[in-house]
C-alpha positions in Angstrom: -4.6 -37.3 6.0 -2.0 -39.1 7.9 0.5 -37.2 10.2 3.4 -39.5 10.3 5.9 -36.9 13.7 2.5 -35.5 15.3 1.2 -36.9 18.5 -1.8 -39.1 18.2 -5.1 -38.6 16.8 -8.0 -39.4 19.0 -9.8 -42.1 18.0 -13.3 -40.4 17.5 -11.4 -37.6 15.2 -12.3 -38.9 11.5 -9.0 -38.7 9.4 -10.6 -36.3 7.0 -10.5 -33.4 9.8 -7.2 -33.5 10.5 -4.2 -31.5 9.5 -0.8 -31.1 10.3 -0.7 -27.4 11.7 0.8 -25.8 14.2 -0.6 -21.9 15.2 2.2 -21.3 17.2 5.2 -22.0 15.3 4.9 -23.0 12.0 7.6 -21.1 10.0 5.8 -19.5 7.5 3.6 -17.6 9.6 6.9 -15.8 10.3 7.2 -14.2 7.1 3.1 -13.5 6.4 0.7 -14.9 8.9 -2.3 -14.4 7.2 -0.8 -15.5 4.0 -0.2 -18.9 5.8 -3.7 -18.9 7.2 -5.6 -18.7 4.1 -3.7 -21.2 2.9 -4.5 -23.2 5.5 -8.3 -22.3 5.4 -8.5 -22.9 2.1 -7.4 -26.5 1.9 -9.2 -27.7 5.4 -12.3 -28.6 6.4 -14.0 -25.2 8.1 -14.1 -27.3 11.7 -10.7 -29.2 12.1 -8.3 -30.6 14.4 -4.4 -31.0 14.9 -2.6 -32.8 17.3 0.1 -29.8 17.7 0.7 -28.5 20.6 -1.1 -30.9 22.7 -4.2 -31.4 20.3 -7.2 -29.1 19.6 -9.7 -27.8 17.0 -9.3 -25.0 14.6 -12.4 -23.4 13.7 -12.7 -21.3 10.6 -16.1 -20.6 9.6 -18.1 -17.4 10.5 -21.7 -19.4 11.8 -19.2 -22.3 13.7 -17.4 -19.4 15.6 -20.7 -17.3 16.3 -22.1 -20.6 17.8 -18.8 -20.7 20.0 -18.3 -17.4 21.6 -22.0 -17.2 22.0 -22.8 -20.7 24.0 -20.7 -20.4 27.3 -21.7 -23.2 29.2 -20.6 -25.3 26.6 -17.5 -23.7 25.2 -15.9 -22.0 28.6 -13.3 -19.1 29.0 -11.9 -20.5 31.8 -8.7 -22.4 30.7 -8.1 -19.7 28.1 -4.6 -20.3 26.2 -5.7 -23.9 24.8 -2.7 -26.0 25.9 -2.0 -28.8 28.4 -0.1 -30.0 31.4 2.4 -32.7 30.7 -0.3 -35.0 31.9 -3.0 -34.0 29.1 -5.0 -31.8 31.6 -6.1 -28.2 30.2 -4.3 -26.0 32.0 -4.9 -21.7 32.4 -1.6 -20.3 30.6 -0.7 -16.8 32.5 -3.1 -15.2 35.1 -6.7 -15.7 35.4 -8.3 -12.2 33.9 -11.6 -10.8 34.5 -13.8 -10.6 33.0 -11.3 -12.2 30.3 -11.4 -15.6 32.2 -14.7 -15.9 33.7 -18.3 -17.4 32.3 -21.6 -16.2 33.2 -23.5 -15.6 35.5 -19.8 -14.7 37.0 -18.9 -12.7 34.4 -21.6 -9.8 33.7 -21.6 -8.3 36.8 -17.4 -7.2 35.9 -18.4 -6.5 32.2 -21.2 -4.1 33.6 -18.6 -2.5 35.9 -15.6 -2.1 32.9 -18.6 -0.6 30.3 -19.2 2.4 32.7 -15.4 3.5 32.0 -15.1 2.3 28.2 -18.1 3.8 26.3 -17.9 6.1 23.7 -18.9 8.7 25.8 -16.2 7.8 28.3 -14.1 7.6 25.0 -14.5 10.5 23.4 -13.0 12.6 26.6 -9.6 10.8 25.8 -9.4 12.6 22.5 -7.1 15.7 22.9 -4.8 13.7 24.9 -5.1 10.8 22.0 -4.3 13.7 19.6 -1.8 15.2 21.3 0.4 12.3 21.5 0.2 11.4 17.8 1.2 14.7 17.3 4.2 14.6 19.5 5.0 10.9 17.9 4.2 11.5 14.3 5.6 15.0 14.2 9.2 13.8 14.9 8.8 11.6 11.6 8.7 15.1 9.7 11.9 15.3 7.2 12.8 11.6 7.6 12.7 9.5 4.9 12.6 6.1 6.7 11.2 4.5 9.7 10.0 1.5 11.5 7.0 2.3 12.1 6.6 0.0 15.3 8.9 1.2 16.8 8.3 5.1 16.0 4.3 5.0 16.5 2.5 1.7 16.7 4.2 0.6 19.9 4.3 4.2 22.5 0.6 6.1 21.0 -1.2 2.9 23.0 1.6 2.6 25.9 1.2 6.8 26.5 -2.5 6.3 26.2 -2.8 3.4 28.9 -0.8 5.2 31.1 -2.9 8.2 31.0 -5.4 6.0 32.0 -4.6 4.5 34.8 -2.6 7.1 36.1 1.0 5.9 35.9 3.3 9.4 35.5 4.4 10.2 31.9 8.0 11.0 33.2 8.5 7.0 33.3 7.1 6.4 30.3 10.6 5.4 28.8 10.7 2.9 31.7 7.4 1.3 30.9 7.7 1.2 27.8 10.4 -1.5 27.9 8.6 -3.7 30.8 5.4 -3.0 27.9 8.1 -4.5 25.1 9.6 -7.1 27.1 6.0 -8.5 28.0 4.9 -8.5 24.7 7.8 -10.5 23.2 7.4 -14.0 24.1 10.3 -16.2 24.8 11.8 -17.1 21.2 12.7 -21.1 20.8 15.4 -22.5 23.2 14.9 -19.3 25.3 14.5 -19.9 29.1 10.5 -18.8 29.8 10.9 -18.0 33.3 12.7 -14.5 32.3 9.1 -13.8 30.7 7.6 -14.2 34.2 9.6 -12.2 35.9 9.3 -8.9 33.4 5.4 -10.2 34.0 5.9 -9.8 37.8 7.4 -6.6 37.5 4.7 -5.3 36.0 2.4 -6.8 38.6 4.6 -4.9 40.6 4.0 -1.4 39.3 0.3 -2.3 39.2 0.4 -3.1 42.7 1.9 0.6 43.7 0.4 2.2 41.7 -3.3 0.8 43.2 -1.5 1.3 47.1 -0.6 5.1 45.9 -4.5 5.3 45.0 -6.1 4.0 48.3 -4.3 6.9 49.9 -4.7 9.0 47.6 -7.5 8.8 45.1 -6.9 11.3 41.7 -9.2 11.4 38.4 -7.9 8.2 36.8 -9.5 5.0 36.2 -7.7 3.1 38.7 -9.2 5.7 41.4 -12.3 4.8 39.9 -12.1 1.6 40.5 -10.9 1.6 43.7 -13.7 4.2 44.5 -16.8 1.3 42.9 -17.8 -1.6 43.8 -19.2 -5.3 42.6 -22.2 -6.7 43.9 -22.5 -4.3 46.8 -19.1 -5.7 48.2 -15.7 -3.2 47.5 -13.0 -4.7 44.8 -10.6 -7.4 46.6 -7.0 -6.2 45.6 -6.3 -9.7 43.8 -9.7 -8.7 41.8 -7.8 -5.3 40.8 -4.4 -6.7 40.1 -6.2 -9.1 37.6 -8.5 -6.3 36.3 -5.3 -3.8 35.7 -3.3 -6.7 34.4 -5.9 -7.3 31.4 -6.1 -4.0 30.5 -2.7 -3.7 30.6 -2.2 -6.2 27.8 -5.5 -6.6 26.0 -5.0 -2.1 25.6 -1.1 -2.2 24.2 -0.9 -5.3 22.2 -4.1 -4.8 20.4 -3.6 -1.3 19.3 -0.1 -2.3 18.1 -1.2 -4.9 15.6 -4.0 -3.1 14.6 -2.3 0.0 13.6 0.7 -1.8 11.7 -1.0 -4.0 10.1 -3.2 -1.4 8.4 -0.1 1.2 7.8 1.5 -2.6 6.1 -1.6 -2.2 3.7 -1.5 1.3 3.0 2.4 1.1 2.2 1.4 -1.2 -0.8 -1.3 1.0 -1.8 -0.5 3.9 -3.4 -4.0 4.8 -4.6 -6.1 4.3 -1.0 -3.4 6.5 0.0 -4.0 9.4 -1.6 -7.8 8.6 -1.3 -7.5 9.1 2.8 -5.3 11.9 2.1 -7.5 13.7 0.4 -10.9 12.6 1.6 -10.9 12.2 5.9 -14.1 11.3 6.1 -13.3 7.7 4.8 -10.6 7.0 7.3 -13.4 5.3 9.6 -14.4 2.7 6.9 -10.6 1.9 6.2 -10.1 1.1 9.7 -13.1 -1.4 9.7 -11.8 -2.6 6.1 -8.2 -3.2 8.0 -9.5 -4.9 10.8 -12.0 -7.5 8.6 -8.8 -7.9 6.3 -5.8 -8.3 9.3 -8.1 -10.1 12.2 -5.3 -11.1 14.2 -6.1 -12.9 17.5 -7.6 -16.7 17.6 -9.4 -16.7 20.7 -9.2 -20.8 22.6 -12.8 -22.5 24.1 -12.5 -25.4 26.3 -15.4 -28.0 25.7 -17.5 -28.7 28.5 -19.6 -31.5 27.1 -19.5 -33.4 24.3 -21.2 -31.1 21.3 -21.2 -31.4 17.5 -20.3 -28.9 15.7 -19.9 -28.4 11.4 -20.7 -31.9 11.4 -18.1 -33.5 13.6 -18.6 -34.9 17.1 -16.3 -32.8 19.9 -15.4 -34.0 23.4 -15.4 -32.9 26.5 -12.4 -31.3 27.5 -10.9 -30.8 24.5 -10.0 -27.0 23.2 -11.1 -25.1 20.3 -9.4 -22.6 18.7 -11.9 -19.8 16.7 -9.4 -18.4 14.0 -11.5 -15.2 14.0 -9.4 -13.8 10.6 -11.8 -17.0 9.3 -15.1 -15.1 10.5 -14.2 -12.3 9.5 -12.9 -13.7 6.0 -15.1 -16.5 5.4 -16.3 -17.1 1.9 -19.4 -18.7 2.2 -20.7 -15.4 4.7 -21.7 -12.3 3.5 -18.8 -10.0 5.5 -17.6 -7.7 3.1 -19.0 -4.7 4.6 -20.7 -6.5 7.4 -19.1 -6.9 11.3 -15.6 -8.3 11.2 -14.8 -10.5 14.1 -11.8 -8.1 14.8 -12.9 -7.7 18.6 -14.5 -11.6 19.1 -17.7 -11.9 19.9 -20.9 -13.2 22.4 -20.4 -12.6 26.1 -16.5 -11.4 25.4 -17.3 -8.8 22.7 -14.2 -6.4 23.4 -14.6 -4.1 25.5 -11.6 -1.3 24.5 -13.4 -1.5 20.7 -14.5 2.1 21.2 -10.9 3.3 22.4 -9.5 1.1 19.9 -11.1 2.8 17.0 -10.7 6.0 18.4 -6.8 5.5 18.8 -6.5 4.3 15.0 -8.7 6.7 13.5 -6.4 9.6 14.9 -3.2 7.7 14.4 -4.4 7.8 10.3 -5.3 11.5 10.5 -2.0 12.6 11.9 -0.4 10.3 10.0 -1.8 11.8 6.9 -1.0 15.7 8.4 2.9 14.8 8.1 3.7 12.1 6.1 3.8 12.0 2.2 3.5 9.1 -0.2 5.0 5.9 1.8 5.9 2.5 0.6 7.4 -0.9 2.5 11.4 -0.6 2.6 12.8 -4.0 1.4 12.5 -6.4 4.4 13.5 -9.9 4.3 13.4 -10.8 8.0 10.8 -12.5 9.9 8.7 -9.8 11.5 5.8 -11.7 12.6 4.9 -14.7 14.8 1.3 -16.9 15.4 -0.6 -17.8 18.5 -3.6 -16.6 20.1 -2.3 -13.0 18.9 -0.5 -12.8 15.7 1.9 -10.3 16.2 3.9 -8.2 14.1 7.2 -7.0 15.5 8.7 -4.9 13.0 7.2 -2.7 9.9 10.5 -0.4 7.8 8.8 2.1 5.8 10.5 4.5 3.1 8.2 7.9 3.5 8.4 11.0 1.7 7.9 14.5 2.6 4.2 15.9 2.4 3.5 17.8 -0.2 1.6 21.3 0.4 -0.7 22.7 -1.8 0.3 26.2 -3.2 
C-alpha cells in the first residue's frame, strides 16, 4: 500500500508489509483498543511495518513473537520504548530498569535475585492483607448502585498492595496514590511532557527515602530485603535499587489496573458468566486466565541487533520491533484457546509479578462477588482508553445492584 502523510518507507521494506498505523495515537483505539487491533491484525500481514512514530515493525503472530522474546542477542531489551531521537538513533524512553532493560548474561543474575521475593510461596503470605483490602475497598460499594470501578477498586487494591510491600506507611496512601495516578497518565496531545518528569522524579524521590530510612533501619519489607542481599557477591549500588524500586513501582500498579478492569468490562456484558462465578468460586481462576488471553494489553518493543528475517521479510539492524502480544495470545492460526496467553510476555522477561498478579485478581473477583449483585456497563460515550506499549484503560462506570441473599 502506499502511505501518501507518513514518513518514508525504507527501501528494503516491500510495499506489501506496510500499513499506515499508528499504536500510540490512532483515534480509535480511544474508544476500544482491542477492537482497533483486530482490525488491524486482521487485514495485515502477521510481520509488518509502519513508518509512525519514527518507523518500526509490528509483529502479530504467536511463533514470530516466541522467536522474539526468546532470541536476545538478536532482539535486545535495551532501548525498550521503540522510538527515536530527532536524528533516527533508538533512543531508551524513561529510566533504564532492571532486569526490565538488561540482556543476558547481565540480566539473570537480577531475575534470580527478584524470584526469591516473588514466588508463589513468597505470594501466598500476601493473602490476608490482599483480602483485607478488597474488603475495605469493595465493602464501601455495598448499597450503591453506581460506580467507576477504576476509580473505586482497580486503581488503590494494587497501590495499597505495593505499598505493603515495600514498606511505604499506609497513612500516606492518599498521597501516593495521586503521585501513582499522575505517573500513570501520560501527557495528553499539546500537553507540555516535562510535568510527567517531574511527578516521575517525585516518586524517585520517595523511593530514595524510603531506601535511606531502611539502611538505618532495616524492618520486614522487601526493600529491607533488598538492601540486606546482594548480586554477585558485591552489595546493591543505590542507583541499582532506585531502578529496581522504580520497576516495581510501575510494572506492579499499572498492570494490575488494566487487568482487573478490563475483565470487570467483560463480566459487565455478561450476565450469564456472572452468575456462573457467583455461584461456582472454583472457576474464578480459569476466568482470570480467559480475561488475560482475551484483553492482552501491553506490546512489548525489541531493537534488532543484526540483520534477521523473520515471517518471511528481511529486518535490519537497528530497527525496532513491536510484539503485539494480544496477537500471541489471539492468534488464529495457534492453538491458544485454553493454552498460555502471552498476558505476562515471554523468554528471558517472563513477568515476574505473574504470581501476585493472579493472586490480586483472583481475590478482587471473590470479594467482588461477596457484595456486589448483577452489574452491567453504565452508558459511556467518552474515550476511556489509550494505546502504546500498555494499553490502558482510564475509566470503567458500572450500574450494580444489590446482592441478593439466599433465604
Amino acid at each position: 500500500m502506499t502511505v501518501e502523510t507518513a514518513p518514508a518507507i525504507p527501501a528494503h521494506v516491500p510495499a506489501d508489509r506496510v500499513i499506515d498505523f499508528d499504536i500510540m495515537n490512532d483515534p480509535a483505539l480511544r474508544y476500544d483498543v482491542f477492537k482497533r487491533i483486530k482490525e488491524i491484525r486482521d487485514g495485515a500481514p502477521t510481520v509488518c511495518y509502519t513508518p509512525r512514530n519514527g518507523g518500526h515493525w509490528m509483529v502479530f503472530g504467536r511463533e514470530e513473537i516466541q522467536r522474539v522474546l526468546s532470541e536476545a542477542p538478536t532482539f535486545s531489551s535495551k532501548a525498550l520504548g521503540g522510538r527515536r531521537d530527532a536524528d533516527g538513533e533508538p533512543i531508551q524512553t524513561g529510566p533504564v530498569f532492571i532486569p526490565l532493560s538488561l540482556d543476558p548474561p547481565e540480566h539473570a543474575p537480577w531475575r534470580h535475585l527478584l524470584l526469591k521475593y516473588f514466588g508463589p510461596a513468597q505470594v501466598r503470605g500476601l493473602e490476608p492483607f490482599v483480602r483485607d483490602w478488597a474488603e475495605r475497598l469493595i465493602g464501601k460499594l455495598d448499597g450503591r448502585t453506581s460506580c467507576d470501578f477504576l476509580k473505586d477498586v482497580a486503581e488503590p487494591m494494587p497501590i495499597s498492595v505495593f505499598m505493603e510491600q515495600m514498606g511505604l506507611p499506609l497513612e500516606r496512601f492518599d498521597e501516593f496514590r495521586a503521585l501513582v495516578m499522575a505517573a500513570l497518565t501520560p501527557p495528553a496531545e499539546g500537553e507540555d511532557p516535562t510535568a510527567s518528569m517531574a511527578n516521575h522524579m517525585r516518586i524517585m524521590g520517595v523511593l530514595a527515602d524510603l531506601i535511606e530510612a531502611r539502611k538505618l533501619n532495616p524492618m520486614d519489607d522487601l526493600v529491607s530485603k533488598l538492601l540486606a542481599d546482594n548480586i554477585q557477591g558485591r552489595p546493591i549500588a543505590h542507583e541499582e535499587m532506585m531502578s529496581l524500586c522504580f520497576l516495581l513501582f510501575l510494572a506492579g500498579l499499572d498492570t494490575v489496573t488494566n487487568a482487573m478492569a478490563y475483565g470487570m468490562r467483560h463480566l459487565a456484558a455478561d450476565a450469564e458468566l456472572q452468575e456462573q462465578l457467583r455461584n461456582d468460586r472454583s472457576k474464578i481462576p480459569d476466568a482470570v486466565e480467559k480475561f488475560l488471553r482475551l484483553y492482552t494489553f501491553v506490546n512489548t518493543s525489541r531493537l534488532v541487533t543484526k540483520d534477521v528475517e523473520l515471517g518471511g521479510v528481511k529486518i535490519r539492524a537497528g530497527e525496532f520491533v513491536w510484539c503485539m502480544l494480544w496477537g500471541g495470545s489471539n492468534d488464529p492460526h495457534s492453538e491458544t484457546e485454553g493454552g498460555r496467553h502471552m498476558a505476562f510476555g515471554g523468554g528471558n522477561h517472563l513477568c515476574l509479578g505473574m504470581h501476585l498478579a493472579r493472586l490480586e485478581l483472583r481475590i478482587m473477583y471473590e470479594t467482588w462477588f461477596d457484595h456486589i449483585g448483577a452489574f452491567s456497563l453504565a452508558p459511556d460515550n467518552k474515550p476511556a482508553m489509550r494505546g502504546g506499549s500498555v494499553m490502558n484503560i482510564t475509566r470503567l462506570l458500572l450500574n450494580m445492584e444489590p446482592r441478593k441473599i439466599a433465604a
